[in-house]
C-alpha positions in Angstrom: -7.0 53.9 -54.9 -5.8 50.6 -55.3 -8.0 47.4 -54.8 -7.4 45.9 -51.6 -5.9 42.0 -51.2 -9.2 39.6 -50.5 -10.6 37.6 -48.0 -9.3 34.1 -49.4 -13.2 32.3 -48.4 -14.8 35.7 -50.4 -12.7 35.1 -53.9 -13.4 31.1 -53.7 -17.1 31.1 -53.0 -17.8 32.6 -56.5 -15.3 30.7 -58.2 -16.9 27.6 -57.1 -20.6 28.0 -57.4 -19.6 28.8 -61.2 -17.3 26.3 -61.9 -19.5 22.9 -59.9 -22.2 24.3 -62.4 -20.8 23.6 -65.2 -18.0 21.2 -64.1 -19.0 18.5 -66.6 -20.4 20.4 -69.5 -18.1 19.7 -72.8 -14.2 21.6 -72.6 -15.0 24.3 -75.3 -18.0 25.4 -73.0 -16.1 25.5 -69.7 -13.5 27.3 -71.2 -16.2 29.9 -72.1 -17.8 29.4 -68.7 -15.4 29.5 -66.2 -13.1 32.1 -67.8 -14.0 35.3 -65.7 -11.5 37.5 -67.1 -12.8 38.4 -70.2 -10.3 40.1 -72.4 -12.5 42.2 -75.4 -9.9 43.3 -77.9 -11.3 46.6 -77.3 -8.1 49.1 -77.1 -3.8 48.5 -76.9 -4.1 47.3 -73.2 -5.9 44.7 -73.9 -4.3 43.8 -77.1 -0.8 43.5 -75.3 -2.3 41.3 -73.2 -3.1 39.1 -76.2 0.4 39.4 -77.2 1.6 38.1 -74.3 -0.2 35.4 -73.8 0.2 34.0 -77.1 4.2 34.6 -76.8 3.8 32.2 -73.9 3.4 29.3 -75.9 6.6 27.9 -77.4 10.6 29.1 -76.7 11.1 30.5 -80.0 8.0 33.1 -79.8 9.4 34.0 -75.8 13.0 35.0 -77.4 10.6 37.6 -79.9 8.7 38.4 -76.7 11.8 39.7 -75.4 12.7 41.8 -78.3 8.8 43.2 -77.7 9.5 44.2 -74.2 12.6 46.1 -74.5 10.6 48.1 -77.8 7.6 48.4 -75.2 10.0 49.6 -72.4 10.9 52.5 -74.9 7.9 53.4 -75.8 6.3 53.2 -72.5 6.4 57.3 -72.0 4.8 57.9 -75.3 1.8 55.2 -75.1 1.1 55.0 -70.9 -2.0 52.7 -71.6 0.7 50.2 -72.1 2.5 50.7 -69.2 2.0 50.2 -65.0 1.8 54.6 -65.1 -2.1 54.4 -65.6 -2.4 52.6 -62.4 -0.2 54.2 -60.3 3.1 53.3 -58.7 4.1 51.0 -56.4 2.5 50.6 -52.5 1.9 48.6 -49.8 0.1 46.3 -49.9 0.0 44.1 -46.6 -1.3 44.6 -42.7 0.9 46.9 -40.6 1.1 44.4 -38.3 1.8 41.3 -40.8 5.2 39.2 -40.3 6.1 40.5 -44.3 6.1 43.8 -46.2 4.5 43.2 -48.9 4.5 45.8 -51.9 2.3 45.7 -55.1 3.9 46.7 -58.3 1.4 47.6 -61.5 3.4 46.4 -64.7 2.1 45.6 -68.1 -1.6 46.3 -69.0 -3.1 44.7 -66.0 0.0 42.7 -63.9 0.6 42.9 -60.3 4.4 42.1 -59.4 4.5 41.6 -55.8 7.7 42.5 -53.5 8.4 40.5 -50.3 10.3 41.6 -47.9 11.2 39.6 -44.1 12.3 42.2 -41.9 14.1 40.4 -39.2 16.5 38.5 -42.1 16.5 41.8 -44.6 15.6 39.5 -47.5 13.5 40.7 -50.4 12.0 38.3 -53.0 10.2 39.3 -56.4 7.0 37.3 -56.6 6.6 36.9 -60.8 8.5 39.7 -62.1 6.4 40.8 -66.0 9.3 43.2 -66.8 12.3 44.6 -65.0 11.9 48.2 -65.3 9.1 49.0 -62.3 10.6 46.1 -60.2 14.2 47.3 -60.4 12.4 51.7 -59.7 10.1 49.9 -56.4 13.2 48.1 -55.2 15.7 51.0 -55.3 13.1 53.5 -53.7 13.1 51.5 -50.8 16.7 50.5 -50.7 16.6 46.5 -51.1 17.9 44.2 -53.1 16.4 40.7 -54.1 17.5 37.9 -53.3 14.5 35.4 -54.6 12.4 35.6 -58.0 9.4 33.6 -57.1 7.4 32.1 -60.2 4.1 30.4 -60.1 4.1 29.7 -64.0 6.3 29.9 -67.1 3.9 32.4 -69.1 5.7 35.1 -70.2 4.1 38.1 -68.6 4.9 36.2 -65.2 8.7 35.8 -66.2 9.4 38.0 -68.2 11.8 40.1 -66.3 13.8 37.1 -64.8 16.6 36.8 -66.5 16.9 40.9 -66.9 16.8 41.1 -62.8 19.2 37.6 -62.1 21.6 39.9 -64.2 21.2 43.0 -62.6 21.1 41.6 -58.8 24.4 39.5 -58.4 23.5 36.2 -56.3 19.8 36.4 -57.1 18.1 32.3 -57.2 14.9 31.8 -58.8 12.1 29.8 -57.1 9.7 28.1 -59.8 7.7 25.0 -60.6 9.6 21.6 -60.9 6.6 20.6 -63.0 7.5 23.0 -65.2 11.1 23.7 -64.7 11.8 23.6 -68.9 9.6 26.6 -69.2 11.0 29.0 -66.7 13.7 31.0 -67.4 16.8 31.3 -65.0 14.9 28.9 -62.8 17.7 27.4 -60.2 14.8 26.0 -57.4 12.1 23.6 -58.5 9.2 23.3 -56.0 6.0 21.0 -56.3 3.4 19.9 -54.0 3.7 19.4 -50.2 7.1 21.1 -50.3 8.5 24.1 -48.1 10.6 26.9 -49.0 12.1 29.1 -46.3 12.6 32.5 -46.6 14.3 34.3 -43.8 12.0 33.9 -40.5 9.4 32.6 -42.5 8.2 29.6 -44.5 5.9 28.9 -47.6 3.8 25.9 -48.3 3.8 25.2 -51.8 0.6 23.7 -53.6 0.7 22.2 -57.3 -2.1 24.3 -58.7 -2.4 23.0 -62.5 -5.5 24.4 -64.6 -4.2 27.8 -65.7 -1.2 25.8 -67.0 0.0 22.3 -66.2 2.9 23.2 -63.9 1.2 26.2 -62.2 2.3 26.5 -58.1 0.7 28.4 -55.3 2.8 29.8 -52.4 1.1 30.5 -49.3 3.3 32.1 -46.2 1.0 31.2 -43.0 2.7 33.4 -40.5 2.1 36.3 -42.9 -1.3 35.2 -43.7 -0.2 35.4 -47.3 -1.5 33.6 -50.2 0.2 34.3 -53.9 -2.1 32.3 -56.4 -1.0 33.8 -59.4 -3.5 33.0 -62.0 -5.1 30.5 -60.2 -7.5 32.5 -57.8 -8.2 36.0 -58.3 -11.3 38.7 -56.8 -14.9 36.8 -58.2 -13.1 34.5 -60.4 -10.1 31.9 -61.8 -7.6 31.8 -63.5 -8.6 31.0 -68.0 -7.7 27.5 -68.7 -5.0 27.3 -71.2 -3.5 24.2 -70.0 -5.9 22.1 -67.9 -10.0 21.5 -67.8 -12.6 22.3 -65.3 -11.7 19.3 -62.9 -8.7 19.9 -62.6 -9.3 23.7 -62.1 -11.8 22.4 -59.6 -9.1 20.2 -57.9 -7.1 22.8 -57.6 -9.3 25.5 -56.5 -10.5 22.8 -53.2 -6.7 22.6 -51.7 -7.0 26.1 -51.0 -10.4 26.0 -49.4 -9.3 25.2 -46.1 -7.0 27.7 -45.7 -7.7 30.3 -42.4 -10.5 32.9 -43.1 -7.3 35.7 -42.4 -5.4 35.0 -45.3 -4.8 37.5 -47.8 -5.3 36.8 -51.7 -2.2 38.8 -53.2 -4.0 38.1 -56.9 -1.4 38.5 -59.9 -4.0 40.6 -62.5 -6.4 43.6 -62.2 -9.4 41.7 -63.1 -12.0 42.5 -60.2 -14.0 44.8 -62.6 -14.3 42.3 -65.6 -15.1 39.2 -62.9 -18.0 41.7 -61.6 -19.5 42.3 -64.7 -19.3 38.7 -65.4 -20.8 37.1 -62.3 -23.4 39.6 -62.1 -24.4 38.4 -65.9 -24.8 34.7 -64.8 -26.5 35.4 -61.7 -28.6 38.6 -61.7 -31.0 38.4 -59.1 -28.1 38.3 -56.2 -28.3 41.3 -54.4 -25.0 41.3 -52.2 -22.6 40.5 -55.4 -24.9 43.7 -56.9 -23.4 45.8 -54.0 -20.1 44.1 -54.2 -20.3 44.9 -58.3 -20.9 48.6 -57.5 -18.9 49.1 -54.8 -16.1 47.7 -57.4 -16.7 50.0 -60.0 -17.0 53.2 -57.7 -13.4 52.2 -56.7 -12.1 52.1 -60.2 -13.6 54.9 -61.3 -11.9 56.9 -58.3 -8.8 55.3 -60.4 -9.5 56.1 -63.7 -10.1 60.5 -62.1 -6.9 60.0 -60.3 
């Protein structure tokens, strides 16, 4: 059983009771404080995720990272902790009723690839394709073909199937940061702050979102009640800050405050159980984020028996 997407008001409140607490302490103890996702180099999953971060930081260690994925793609049916098959295959993921299809896609260790699909144009978009391989099996099991890649951020398990999908899907543009056009790959839109994008019958606000990274972008779809954060907001927490400090984090975090209490958190990382653990830590006497912690882990252990 998958989690499900979040209440939008639910995800921030956390975030920001944390991060105003500690807003002005010194950058080496935010980064400790505000980081909910706590990766323990405990087992391969989390070790992948450790390579892929750190191939995110320069061009030359992003060509090796794709030499890794291909050797990962052929080893994915020998080692399945590295791969999307311990948490199930693609579903859907939005309302019945909501103006978008919108499917979830496990890939990597922890990555949620998320498909779009506007039913009255037929269009599909990719929203921050890790790898090609599950992308390319969701899309063909329910017949469409992309026309958009959607990036929020250059790292590499957020891109890393772009160029392997613009080759296999004749026509297909990639949306992505003009902040940080350089660092995505294929990238033939460039969005920032205030701007619109339209996507069949529907449009997308775009946010600059910097703190994860510097040229991080949010995409929020208000007829589909859709928000795609990537690693900017996610269930109890935010997004690590490899790129940015606390204020900026906070700055970030405040434009998407005032969004309608309907909207949909489509997060980009399985890190619900990890931000749990972690907010109950700093504040153990609250008794509804108890529930909300155990409620959380009796999901994921239905999960882990499936």
């Amino acid at each position: 059983m998958a989690m499900p997407a979040l209440d939008v008001n639910q995800c921030l409140a956390r975030c920001f009771s944390v991060v105003q607490m500690y807003v002005d302490v010194t950058h080496v103890g935010v980064a400790i404080i505000v980081v909910f996702g706590v990766v323990l180099f405990s087992n391969s999953a989390a070790l992948e995720k450790a390579l892929m971060q750190a191939f995110s930081q320069s061009t030359a260690a992003q060509r090796l990272a794709v030499l890794y994925t291909q050797v990962r793609s052929n080893l994915q049916s020998r080692f399945p902790i590295l791969g999307s098959a311990s948490r199930g295959q693609a579903t859907l993921a939005s309302p019945a009723t909501s103006a978008m299809e919108v499917v979830r896609v496990p890939a990597l260790s922890d990555n949620y690839v998320w498909l779009l699909h506007e039913p009255k144009s037929g269009l599909t978009a990719v929203v921050d394709p890790s790898e090609a391989p599950p992308v390319t099996a969701a899309l063909k099991e329910r017949g469409w073909t992309p026309s958009y890649i959607i990036n929020t951020h250059h790292h590499f398990d957020h891109t890393g199937g772009n160029l392997e999908l613009k080759k296999q899907y004749q026509g297909l543009q990639i949306v992505g940061p003009r902040a940080d056009a350089a660092r995505i790959p294929g990238i033939d839109v460039q969005l920032g702050d205030g701007d619109t994008w339209q996507f069949g019958q529907l449009t997308a606000r775009v946010f600059d979102t910097p703190g994860h990274t510097r040229g991080h972008i949010t995409y929020w779809f208000p007829d589909a009640q859709a928000l795609f954060p990537g690693d900017t907001l996610f269930a109890l927490g935010c997004g690590r800050l490899f790129e940015g400090d606390a204020p900026t984090m906070w700055s970030s975090l405040s434009k998407l405050l005032p969004l309608p209490r309907d909207t949909l958190v489509y997060c980009a990382h399985e890190y619900t159980q990890s931000n749990a653990r972690f907010a109950v830590h700093i504040d153990p006497n609250n008794q509804a984020l108890a529930a909300r912690k155990t409620a959380i882990d009796e999901a994921r252990s239905k999960v882990g028996d499936a």
